[in-house]
N, C-alpha and C positions, 0 to 999 in steps of 0.2 A: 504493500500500500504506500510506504515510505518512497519508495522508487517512479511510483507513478504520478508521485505529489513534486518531486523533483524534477520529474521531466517535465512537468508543466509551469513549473516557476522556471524552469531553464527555456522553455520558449515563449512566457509571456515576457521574460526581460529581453529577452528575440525580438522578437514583434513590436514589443516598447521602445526598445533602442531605434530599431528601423524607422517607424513612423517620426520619431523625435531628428532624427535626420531630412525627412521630408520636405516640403516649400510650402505643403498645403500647411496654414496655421488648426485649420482642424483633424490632421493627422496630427498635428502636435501637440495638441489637446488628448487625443484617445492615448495618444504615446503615453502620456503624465498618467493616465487612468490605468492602463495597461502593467507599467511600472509599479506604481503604489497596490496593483490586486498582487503583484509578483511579492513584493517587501511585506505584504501583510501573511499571504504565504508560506513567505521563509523564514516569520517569526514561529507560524504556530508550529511548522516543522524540524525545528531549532528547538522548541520547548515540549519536543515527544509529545506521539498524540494519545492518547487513552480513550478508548472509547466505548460509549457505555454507563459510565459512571456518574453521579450526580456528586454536586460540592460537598450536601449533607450526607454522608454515610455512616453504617454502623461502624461498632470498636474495632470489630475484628479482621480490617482491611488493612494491607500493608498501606505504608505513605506511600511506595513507590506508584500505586495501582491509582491515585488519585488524581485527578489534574491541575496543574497548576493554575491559580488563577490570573498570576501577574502578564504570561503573554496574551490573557484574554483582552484585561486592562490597556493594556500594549496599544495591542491592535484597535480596540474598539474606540484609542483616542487617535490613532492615526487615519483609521476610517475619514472621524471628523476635520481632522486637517487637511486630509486628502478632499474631503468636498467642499471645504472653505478653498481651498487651491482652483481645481475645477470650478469652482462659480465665480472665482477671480478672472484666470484664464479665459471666459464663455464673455463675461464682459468686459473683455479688452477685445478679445476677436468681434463684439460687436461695432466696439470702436472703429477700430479697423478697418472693418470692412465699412463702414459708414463715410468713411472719411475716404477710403481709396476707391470702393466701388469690387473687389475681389481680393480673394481667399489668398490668393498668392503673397508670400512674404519678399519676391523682388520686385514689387509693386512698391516699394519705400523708396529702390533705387531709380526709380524711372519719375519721379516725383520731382527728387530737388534737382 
């Protein structure tokens, strides 16, 4: 399961990196989104996944069998960051595009 969670953080930061290379400013965008599902990913894969288990359990469970709670934490403030980011990013591309007429990021050189 571990292997299958890693091949797919290894080709969302693929696909992230590519689109973050692009000219389109809204490939640039899905790239940022693509990257932060990758980093939220390699947190929860980093802190072994346990599954099955609830926070409250009985006496008689090892600590090892329990989940940690802190890459939950982790994650679910980076979520927030990551869509404060994305809703920064959405209104500056509408700048942008308001102001130049298209999506294209050498549209600034043709400008001045």
């Amino acid at each position: 399961m571990e292997i299958i969670l890693a091949i797919v953080v290894g080709v969302l930061y693929a696909a992230g990196l590519y689109l973050l290379l692009r000219r389109s400013l809204l490939k640039f965008i899905i790239g940022i989104i693509f990257l932060s599902n990758a980093t939220n990913l390699l947190v929860f894969i980093a802190a072994g996944i346990v599954p099955g288990n609830p926070p409250f359990i009985a006496e008689d469970l090892a600590a090892r069998e329990i989940p940690d709670p802190l890459p939950q934490a982790l994650v679910l403030t980076a979520v927030v960051i990551g869509v404060g980011i994305i809703t920064y990013t959405l209104a500056l591309k509408y700048k942008f595009f308001s102001l130049t007429g298209s999506d294209d990021l050498d549209e600034l050189k043709k400008k001045d």
